[in-house]
DRENDOTOR-265599 format. One line per 4 residues: number of its first residue (from 1); their letters; for each residue x, y, z of C-alpha. Coordinates in Angstrom, 2 decimals, padded with zeros to 5 digits. Example, Ala and Ser with C-alpha at 12.3 -4.5 7.8 and 13.67 -1.06 7.14 Angstrom:
BEGIN
1) as) 012.30/-004.50/007.80; 013.67/-001.06/007.14 $
END
This chain:
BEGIN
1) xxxx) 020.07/-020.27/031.77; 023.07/-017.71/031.81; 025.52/-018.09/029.11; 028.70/-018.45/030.76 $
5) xxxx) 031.60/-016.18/028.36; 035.46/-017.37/027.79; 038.23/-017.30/029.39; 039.41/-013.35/028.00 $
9) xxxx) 035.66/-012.52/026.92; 034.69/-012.81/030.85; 037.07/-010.20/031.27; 035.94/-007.86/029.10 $
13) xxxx) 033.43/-005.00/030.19; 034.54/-002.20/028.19; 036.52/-000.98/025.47; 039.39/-000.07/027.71 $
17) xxxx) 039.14/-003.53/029.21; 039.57/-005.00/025.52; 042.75/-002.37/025.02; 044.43/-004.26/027.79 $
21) xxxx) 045.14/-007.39/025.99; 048.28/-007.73/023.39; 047.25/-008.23/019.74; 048.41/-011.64/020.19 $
25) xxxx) 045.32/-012.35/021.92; 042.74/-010.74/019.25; 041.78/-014.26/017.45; 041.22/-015.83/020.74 $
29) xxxx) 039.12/-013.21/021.61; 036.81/-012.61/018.29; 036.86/-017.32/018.95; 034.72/-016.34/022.57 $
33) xxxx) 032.72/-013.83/021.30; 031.56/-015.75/018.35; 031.06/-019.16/020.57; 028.81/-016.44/023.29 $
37) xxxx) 026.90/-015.60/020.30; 025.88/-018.69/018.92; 025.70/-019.82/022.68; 022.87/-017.25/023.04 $
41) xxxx) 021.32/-016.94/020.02; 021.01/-020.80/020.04; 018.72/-020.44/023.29; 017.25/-017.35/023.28 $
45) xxxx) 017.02/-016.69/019.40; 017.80/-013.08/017.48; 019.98/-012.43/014.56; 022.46/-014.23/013.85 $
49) xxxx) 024.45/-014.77/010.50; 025.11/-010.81/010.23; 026.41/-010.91/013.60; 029.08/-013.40/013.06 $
53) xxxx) 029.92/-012.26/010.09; 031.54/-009.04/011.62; 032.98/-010.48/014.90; 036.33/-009.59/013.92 $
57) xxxx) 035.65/-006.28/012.13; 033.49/-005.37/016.23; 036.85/-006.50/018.12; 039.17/-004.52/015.89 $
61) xxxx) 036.86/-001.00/015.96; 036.87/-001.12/019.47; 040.85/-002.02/019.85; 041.65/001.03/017.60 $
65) xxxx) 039.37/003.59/018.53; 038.72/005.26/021.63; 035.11/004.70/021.89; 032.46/006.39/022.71 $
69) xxxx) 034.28/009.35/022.22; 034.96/008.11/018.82; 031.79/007.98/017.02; 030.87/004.34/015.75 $
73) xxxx) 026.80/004.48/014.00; 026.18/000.43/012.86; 023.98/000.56/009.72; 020.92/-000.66/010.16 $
77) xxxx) 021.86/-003.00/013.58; 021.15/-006.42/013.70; 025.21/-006.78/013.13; 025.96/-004.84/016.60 $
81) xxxx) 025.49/-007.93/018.85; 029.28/-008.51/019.20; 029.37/-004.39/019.98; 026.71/-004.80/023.05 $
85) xxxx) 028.61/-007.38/024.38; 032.24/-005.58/024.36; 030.54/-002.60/025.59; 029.04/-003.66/028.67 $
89) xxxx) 026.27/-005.54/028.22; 027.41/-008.74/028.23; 025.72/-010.04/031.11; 022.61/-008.44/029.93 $
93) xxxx) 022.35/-010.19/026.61; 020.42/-013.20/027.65; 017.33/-010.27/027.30; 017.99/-009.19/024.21 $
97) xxxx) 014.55/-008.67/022.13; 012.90/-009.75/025.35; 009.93/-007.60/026.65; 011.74/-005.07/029.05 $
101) xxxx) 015.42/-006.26/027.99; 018.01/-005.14/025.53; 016.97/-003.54/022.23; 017.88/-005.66/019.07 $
105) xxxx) 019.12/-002.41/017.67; 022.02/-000.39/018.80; 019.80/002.48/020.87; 020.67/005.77/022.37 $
109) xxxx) 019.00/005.50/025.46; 020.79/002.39/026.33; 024.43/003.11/026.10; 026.70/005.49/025.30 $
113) xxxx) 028.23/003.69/022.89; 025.11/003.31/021.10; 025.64/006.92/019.16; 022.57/006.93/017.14 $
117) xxxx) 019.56/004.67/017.00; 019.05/002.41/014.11; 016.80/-000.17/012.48; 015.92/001.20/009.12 $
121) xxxx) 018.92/000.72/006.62; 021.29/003.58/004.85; 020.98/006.19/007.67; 025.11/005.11/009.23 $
125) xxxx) 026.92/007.75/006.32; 024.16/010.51/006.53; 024.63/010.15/010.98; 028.49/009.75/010.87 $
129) xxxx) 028.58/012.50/008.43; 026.70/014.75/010.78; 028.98/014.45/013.59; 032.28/014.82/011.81 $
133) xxxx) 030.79/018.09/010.92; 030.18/018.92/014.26; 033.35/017.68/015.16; 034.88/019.92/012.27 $
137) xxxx) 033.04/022.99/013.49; 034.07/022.35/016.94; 037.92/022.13/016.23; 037.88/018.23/017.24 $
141) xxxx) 040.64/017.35/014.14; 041.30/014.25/016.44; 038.30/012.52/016.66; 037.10/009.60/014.31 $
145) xxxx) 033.87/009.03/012.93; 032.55/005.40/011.88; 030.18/004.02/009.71; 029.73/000.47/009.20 $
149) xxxx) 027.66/-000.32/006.42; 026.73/-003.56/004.50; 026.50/-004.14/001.16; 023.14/-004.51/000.94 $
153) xxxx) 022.25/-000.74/003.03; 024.30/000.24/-000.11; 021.84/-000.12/-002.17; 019.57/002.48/-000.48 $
157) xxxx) 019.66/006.19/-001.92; 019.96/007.54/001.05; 023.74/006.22/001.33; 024.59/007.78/-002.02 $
161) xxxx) 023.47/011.07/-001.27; 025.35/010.96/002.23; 028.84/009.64/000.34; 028.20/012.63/-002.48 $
165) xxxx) 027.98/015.39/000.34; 030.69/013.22/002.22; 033.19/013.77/-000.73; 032.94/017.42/-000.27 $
169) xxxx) 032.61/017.93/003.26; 036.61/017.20/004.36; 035.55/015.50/007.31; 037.30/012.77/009.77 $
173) xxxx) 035.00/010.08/008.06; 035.30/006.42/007.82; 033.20/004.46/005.97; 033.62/000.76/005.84 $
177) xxxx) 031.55/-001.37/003.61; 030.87/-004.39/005.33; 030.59/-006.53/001.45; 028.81/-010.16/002.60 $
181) xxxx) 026.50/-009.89/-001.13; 023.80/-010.60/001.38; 020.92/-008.11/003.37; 018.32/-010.59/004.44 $
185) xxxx) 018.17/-011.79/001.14; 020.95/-012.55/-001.43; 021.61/-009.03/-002.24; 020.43/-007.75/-006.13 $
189) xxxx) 021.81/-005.07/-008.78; 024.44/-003.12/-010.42; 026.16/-002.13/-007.70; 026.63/-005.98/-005.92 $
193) xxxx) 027.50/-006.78/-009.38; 030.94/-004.20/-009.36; 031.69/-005.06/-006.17; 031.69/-008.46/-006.99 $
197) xxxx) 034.39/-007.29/-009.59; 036.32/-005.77/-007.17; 036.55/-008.19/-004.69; 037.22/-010.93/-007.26 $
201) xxxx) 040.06/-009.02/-009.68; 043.01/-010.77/-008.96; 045.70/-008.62/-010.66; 043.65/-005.59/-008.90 $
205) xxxx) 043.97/-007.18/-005.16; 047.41/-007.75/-006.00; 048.45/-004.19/-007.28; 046.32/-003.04/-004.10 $
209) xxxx) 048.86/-004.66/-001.69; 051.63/-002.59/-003.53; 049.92/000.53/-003.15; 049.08/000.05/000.54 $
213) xxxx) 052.74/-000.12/001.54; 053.75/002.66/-000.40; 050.43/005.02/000.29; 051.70/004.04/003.97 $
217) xxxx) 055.03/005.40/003.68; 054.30/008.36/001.83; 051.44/009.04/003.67; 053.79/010.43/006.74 $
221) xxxx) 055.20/013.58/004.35; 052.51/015.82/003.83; 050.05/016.95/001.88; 052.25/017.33/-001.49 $
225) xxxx) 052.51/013.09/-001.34; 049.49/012.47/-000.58; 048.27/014.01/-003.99; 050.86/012.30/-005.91 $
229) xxxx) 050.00/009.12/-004.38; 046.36/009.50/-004.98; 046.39/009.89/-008.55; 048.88/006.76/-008.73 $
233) xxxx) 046.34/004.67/-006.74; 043.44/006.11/-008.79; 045.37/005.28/-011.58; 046.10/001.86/-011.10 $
237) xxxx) 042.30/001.12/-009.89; 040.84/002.50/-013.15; 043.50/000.54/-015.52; 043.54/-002.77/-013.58 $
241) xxxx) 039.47/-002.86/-013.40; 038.68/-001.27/-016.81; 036.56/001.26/-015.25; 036.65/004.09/-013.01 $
245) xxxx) 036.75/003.75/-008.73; 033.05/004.30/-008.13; 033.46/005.57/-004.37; 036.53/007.43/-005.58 $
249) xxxx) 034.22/009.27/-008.41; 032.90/011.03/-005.20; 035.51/012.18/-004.16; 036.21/009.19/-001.44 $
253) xxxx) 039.35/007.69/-000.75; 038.70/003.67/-001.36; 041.15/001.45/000.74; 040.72/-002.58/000.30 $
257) xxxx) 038.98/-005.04/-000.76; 040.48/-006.31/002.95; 039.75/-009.81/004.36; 037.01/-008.85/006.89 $
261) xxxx) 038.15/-012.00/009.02; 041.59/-010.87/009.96; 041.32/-009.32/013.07; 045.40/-008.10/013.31 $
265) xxxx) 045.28/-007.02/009.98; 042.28/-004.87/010.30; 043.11/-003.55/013.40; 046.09/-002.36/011.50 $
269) xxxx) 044.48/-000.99/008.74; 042.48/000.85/010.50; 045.46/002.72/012.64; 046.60/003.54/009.55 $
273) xxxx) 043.11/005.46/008.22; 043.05/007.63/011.67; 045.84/009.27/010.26; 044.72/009.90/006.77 $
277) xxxx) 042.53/012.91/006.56; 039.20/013.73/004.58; 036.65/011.11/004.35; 037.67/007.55/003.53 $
281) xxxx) 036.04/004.13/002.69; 037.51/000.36/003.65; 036.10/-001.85/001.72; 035.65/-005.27/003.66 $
285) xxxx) 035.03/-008.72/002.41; 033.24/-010.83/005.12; 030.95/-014.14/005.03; 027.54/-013.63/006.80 $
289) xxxx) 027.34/-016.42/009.65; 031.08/-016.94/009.46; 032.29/-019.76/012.30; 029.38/-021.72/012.08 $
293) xxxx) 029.09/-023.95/009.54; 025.37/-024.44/009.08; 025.37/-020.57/008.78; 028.26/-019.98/006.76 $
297) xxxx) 027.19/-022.54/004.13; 023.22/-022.81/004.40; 020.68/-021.01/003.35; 022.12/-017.38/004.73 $
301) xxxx) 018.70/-016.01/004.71; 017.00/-018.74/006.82; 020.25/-017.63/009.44; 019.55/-014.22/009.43 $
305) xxxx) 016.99/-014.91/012.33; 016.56/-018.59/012.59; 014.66/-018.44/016.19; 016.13/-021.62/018.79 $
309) xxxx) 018.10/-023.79/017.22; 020.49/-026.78/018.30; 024.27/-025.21/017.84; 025.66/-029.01/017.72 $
313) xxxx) 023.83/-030.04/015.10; 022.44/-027.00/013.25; 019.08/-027.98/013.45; 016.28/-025.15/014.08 $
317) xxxx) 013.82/-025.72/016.40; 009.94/-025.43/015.25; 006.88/-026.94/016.90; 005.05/-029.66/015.09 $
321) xxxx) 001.33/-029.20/015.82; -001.42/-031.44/016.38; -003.70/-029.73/014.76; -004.18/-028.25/011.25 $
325) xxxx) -003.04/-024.33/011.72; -003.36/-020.99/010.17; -000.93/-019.80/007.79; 001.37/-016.81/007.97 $
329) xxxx) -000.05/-013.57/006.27; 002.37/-013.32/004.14; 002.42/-017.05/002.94; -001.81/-016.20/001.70 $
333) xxxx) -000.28/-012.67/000.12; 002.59/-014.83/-001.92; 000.23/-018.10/-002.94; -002.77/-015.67/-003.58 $
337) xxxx) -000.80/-013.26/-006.17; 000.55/-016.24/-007.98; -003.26/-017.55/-008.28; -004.38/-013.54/-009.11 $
341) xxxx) -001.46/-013.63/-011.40; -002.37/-017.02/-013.46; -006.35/-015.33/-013.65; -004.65/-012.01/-015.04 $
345) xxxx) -001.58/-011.51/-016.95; -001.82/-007.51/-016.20; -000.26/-007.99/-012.62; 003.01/-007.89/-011.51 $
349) xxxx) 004.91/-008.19/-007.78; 007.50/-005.27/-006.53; 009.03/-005.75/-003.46; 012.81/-003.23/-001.78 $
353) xxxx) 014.84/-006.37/-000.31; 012.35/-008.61/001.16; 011.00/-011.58/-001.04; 011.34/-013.80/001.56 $
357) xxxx) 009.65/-011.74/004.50; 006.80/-010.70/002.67; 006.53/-014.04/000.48; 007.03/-012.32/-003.02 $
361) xxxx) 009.67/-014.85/-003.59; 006.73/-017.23/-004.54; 005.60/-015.21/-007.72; 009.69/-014.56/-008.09 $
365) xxxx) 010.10/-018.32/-008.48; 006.90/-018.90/-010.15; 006.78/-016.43/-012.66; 010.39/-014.66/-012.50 $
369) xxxx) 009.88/-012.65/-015.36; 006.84/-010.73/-013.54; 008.03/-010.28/-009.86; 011.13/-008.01/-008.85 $
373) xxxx) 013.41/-007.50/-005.81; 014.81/-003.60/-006.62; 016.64/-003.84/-003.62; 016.57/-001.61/-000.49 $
377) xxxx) 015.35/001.29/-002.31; 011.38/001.55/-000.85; 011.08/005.08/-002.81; 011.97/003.99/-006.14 $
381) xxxx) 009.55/000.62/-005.26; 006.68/002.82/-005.62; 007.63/005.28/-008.53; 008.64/001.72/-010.54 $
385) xxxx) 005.44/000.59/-009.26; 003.42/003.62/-010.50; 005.54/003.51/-013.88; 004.19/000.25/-014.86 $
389) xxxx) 000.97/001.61/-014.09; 000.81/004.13/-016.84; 001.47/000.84/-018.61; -001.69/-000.48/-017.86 $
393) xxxx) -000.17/-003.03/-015.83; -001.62/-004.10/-012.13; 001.88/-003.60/-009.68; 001.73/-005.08/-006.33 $
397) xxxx) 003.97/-003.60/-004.32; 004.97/-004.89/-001.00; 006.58/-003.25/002.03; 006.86/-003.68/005.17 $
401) xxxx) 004.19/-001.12/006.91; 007.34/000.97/008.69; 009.38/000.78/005.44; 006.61/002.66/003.68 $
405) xxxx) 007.42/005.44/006.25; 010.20/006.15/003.49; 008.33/006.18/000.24; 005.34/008.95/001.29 $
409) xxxx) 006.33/011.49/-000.80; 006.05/008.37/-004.08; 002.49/007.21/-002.37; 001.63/010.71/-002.72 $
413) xxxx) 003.20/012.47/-005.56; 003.39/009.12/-008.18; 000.37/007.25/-007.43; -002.33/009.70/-005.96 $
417) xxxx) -002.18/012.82/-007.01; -002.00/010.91/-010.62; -004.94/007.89/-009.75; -002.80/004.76/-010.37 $
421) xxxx) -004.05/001.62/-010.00; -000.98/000.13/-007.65; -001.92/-002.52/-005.25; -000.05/-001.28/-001.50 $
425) xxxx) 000.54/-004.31/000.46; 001.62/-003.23/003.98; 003.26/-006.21/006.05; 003.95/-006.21/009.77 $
429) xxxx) 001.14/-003.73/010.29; 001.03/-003.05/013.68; 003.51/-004.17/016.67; 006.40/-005.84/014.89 $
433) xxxx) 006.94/-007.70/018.06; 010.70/-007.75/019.25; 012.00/-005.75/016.65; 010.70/-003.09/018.31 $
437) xxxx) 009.79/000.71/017.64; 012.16/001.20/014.49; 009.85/-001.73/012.95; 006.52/-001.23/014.41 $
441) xxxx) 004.05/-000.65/011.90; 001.80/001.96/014.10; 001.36/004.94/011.87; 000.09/003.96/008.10 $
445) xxxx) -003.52/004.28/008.96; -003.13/007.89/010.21; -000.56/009.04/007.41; -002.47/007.34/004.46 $
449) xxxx) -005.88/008.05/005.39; -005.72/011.89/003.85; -003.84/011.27/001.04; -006.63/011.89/-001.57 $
453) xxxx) -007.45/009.12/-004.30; -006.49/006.24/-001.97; -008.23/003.44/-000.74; -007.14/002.30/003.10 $
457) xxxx) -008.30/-001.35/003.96; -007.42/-003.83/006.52; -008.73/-007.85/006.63; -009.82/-009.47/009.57 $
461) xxxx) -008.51/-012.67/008.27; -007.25/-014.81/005.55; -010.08/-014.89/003.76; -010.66/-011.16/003.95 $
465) xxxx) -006.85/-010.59/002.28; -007.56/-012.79/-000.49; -011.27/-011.03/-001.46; -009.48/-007.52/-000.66 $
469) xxxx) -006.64/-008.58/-002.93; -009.15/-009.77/-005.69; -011.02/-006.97/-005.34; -007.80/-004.33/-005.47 $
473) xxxx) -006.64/-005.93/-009.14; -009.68/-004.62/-011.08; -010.12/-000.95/-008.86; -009.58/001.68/-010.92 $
477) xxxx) -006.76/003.23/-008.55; -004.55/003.38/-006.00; -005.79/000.80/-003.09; -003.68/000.03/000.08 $
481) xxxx) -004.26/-003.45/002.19; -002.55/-003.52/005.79; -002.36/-006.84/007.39; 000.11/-007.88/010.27 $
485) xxxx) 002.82/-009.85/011.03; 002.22/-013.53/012.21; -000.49/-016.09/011.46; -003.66/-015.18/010.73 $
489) xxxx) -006.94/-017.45/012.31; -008.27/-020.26/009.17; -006.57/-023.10/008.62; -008.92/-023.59/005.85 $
493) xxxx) -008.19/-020.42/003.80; -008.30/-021.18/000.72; -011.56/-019.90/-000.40; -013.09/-018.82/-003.86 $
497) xxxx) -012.62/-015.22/-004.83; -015.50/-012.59/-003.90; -015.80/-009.29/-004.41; -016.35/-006.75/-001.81 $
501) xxxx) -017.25/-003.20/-002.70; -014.92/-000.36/-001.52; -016.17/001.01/001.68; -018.45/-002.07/002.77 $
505) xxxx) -017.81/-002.77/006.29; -019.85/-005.94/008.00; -021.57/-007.10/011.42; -019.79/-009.64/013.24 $
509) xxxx) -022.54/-009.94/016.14; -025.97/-008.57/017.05; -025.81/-006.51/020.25; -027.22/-004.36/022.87 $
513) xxxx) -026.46/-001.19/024.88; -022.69/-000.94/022.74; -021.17/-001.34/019.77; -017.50/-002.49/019.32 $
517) xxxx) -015.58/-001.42/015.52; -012.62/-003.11/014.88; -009.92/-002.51/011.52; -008.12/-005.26/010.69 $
521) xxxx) -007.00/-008.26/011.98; -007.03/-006.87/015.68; -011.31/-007.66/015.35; -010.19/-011.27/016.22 $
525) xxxx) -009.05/-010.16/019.80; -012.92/-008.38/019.72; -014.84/-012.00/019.34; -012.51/-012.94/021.81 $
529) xxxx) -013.96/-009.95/024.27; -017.55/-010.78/023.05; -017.22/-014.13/023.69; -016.38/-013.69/027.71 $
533) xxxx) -018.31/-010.71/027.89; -021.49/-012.82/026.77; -020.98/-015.38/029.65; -021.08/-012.47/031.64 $
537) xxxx) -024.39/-011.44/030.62; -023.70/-008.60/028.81; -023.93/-008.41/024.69; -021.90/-006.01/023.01 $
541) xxxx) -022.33/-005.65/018.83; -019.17/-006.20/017.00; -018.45/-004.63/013.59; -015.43/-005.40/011.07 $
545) xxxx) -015.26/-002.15/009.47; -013.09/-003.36/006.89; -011.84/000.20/005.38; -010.87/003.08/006.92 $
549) xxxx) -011.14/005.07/003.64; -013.82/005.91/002.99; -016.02/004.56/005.89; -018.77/002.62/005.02 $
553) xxxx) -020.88/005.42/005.65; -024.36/003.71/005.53; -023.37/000.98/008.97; -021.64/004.31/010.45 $
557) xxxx) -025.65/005.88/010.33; -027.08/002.26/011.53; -024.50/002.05/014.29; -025.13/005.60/015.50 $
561) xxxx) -028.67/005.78/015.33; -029.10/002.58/017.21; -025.79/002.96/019.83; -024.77/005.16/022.11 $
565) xxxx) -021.84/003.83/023.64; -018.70/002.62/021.34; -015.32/001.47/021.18; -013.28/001.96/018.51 $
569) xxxx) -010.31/-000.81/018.17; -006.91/-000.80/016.05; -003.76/-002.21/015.90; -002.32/001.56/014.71 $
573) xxxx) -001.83/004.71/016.40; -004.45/006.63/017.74; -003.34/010.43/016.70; -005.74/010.56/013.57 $
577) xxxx) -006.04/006.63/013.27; -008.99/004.48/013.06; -010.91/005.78/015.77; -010.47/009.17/015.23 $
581) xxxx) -012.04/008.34/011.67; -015.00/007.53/013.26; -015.05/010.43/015.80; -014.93/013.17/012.44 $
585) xxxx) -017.82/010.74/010.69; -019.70/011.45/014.26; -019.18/014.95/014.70; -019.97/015.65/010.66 $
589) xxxx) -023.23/013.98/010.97; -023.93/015.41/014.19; -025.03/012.36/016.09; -023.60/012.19/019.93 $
593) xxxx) -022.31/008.62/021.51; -019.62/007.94/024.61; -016.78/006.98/022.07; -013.92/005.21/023.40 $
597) xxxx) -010.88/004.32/021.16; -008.40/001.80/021.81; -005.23/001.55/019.97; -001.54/002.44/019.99 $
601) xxxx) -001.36/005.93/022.33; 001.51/008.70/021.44; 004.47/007.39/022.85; 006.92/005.13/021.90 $
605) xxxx) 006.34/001.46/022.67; 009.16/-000.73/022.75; 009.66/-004.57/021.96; 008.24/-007.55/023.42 $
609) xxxx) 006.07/-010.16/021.72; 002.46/-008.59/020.24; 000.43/-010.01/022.66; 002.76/-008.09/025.59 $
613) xxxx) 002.68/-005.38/023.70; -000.99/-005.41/022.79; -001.95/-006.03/026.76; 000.33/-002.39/027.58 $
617) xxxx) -001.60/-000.58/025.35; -004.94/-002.36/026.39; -006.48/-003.59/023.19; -005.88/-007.58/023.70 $
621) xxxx) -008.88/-009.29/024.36; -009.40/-008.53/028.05; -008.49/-004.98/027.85; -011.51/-004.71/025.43 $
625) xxxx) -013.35/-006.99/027.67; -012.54/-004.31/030.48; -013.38/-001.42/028.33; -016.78/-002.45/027.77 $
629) xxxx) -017.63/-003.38/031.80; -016.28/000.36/032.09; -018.99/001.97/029.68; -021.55/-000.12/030.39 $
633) xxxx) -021.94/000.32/034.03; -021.83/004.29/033.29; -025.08/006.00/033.10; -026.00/006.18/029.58 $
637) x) -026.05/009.91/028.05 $
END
């Protein structure tokens, strides 16, 4: 079904096309492109309350500037919907997060609008920043550079160290801080704390409005009135809120709070800031989900993605089984910490800005006073982490497999080197699905598996997390557990605790002629292969190997000495994964096999659902199936 657009939205295939219409017509506009979003999202699902929420802030950027050659980075992404659409890809959008269709994210490949790819948060100031240099050094004094950034992306480091080079720099920056207190969850901290006293000073806002006329007037007279007027707004921001301007501290010009829902207004703020020099921040009060009710006053994290939903009534669509079925991942990692965490008063839950999607809100709720959102800040997550370590405490600290990308140098330098005992928990390990590349979780196995001191596990299934969990609380050191996103395969999963010995792999299935070794929860797709393969006649072995580091050395020598022929199978990347693991235990112990590994190869895979994207890279359960007729009807060696 093809979403049909408004009246002025069907129009609209550009920027330029958007220029066209009087300012008059702005509201009626940001009306159409909110109704096509909801219309789409409603049927084809995506984000959706971060979206709305900037409708108006998307129609006014692209009135004002002159994209692309203005420079417009969207932090993070999943607010850029309204941007696709305005920037030809409107009739496009019904693919959006589809296998083969529009990325979720704003990417470079796919427009030229798109000026720099995104999906991790904080990176918009550090991008923009880079190209108003560029800009500088090329004697471009005209051209504007944009970063929207929420509230929440705030929080990350990264965005204060790109605002503290910003405030030196004298650049053609624009920062806008998109302020909805909200990233996927409510947002936490100091800082959401002083903008909430910004946003909520009344004698403040009202002074503001004063000083916005006159910085406007004075603004057109030089350099000289600038100055003057500076100091006077500084002034009257540190007076009327007790405390100095934080973004003004480095060096940044603040402008706002603004109502982030009126589109003329902005569009004439903004015309105004293209002709202010040095590098700038509008401040921007929005409501994520704004213009549709269930959205705007629901649960706002339940919005951010809700999947199908009716837009009449507000009610999400999810399939009622008829059978009992297996739980989400991240629902056993949440239960089964509370129940670790009643058995041992030493542990503790860390998670940067995702209770909800990796199910720490559970021992948040349960035991507040032992779980902690520190917000998007996955670096400091780990150094907290190995902190209350030293303490003797037990920290589990879960993030998302790709978010750990940005904490390495804390796995390494904190927890390692030093022999903490912090619990890893990497979620979404493996294809995030339609998120796409910014979110898969290929590369953990490879870039954790020489860090020294560090254990590097992976469950086949529920009942594996909750042992490797039990087992991780009483290890004398740092011990990582990678499981991905999605349900795992026991309805029944709640199971007594049992130890399992670091580096203990297990057999799955007898077998002849070849041996199949799977990591993780990717072994299920391997019973699937064994179970066609054996009504084909032929009888492969399956092993769960359980841990990557170390490799359970003793089934390594059993499986070599008896095999010849074997596949290797993982859910990760194949440059120094899993499989090439195995290959280094081969070649050290001199034995000689046919090894074939099957995994993510070294390219980038984009979004789809798992299963699409497990069948490209040939590791469901047929493409195993396949690569075991392959071997086995070669000679053996």
């Amino acid at each position: 079904m093809l979403i049909q657009p408004g009246e002025l939205l069907a129009q609209i295939n550009s920027p330029a096309d958007l220029k066209k219409f009087p300012k008059e017509k702005l509201v009626q506009i940001c009306d159409e492109l909110r109704q096509y979003i909801v219309d789409n999202v409603s049927v084809y699902g995506g984000h959706f309350g971060a979206s709305l929420g900037v409708v108006e802030l998307t129609v006014a950027l692209h009135y004002v500037l002159n994209t692309p050659e203005d420079q417009l980075v969207w932090d993070v992404g999943h607010q850029a919907y309204g941007h696709k659409i305005l920037t030809g890809r409107r009739d496009r959008f019904h693919t959006n997060r589809i296998y083969g269709g529009l990325s979720g994210f704003p990417k470079r490949k796919e427009s030229e609008y798109d000026t720099f790819g995104v999906g991790h948060s904080s990176t918009s100031i550090s991008a923009a920043l880079g190209m108003a240099v560029a800009s500088k050094y090329r004697d471009l004094p005209k051209k504007q550079h944009v970063a929207v950034i929420g509230d929440g992306s705030m929080t990350g480091g990264m965005a204060f160290e790109a605002m503290n080079h910003a405030g030196v720099s004298d650049t053609n920056l624009i920062i806008i801080l998109n302020d909805n207190c909200m990233s996927i969850d409510p947002n936490v901290g100091a800082l959401k704390d002083y903008l909430t006293d910004i946003t909520t000073s009344r004698t403040y806002n009202k002074a503001k409005d004063e000083v916005w006329k006159i910085l406007g007037k004075l603004s057109k007279f030089g350099s000289s009135a600038q100055e003057v007027i500076s100091k006077v707004e500084g002034g009257i921001k540190s007076a009327l809120l007790n405390q100095s301007n934080l973004f003004e501290s480095l060096n940044l010009r603040y402008f706002g709070p603004v109502d982030g829902h009126d589109v003329n207004h902005l569009a004439e703020v903004l015309n105004d800031l293209k002709d202010i020099p040095g590098p700038k921040i509008l401040h921007c009060v929005t409501v994520k989900g704004k213009g549709y009710a269930p959205a705007e006053n629901g649960n706002q994290t339940t919005w951010h993605a809700p999947g199908t939903f009716d837009k009449v009534t507000g009610e999400i669509y999810k399939k009622t089984p008829s059978t009992p079925q297996a739980p989400k991942y991240q629902e056993v990692f949440g239960h089964t910490l509370v129940e670790l965490a009643e058995q041992n008063d030493k542990i503790m839950g860390v998670t940067p800005a995702m209770p909800s999607g990796s199910s720490m809100n559970i021992m948040m709720k349960a035991m507040p006073d032992r779980a902690f959102d520190v917000g998007i800040a996955e670096q400091h997550a780990v150094t907290f982490s190995a902190g209350l370590a030293t303490q003797g405490l037990v920290p589990f600290c879960n993030i998302y497999s790709t978010f750990m990308q940005r904490a390495y140098d804390q796995v390494l330098h904190d927890v390692c080197l030093q022999n903490l005992p912090v619990v890893l928990c990497l979620d979404r390990a493996g294809f995030a699905g339609a998120d796409g590349p910014t979110h898969h979780g290929a590369y953990d196995i490879a870039f954790f598996r020489c860090i020294p001191n560090l254990v590097v596990s992976a469950p086949m299934n529920e009942e594996e997390l909750r042992n490797m969990m039990y087992s991780a609380s009483t290890h004398n050191g740092p011990y990582s557990i990678r499981y991905p996103r999605g349900k795992g395969v026991m309805p029944e999963w709640r199971t007594a605790f049992e130890q399992i010995p670091v580096g203990q792999g297990r057999i799955i299935k007898e077998g002849e002629e070849i041996a199949i070794l799977s990591i993780g929860h990717i072994g299920n797709y391997a019973v699937e292969a064994c179970e066609k393969l054996t009504k084909e006649g032929l009888n492969p072995a399956h092993y769960d190997m359980r841990f990557v580091k170390p490799l359970d050395e003793e089934l390594l020598h059993e499986i070599f000495s008896k095999f010849k022929k074997v596949i290797t199978v993982e859910d990760g990347c194949l440059m120094g994964g899993f499989g090439s693991a195995v290959i280094e235990w081969m070649m050290d112990h001199e034995y000689q096999a046919q090894v074939k590994r099957l995994g993510i190869p070294d390219e980038v895979i984009e979004h789809g659902e798992q299963i699409e994207l497990h069948r490209e890279c040939g590791f469901d359960p047929e493409g195993i199936a396949a690569a075991v007729r392959s071997m086995t009807a070669v000679t053996k060696i």
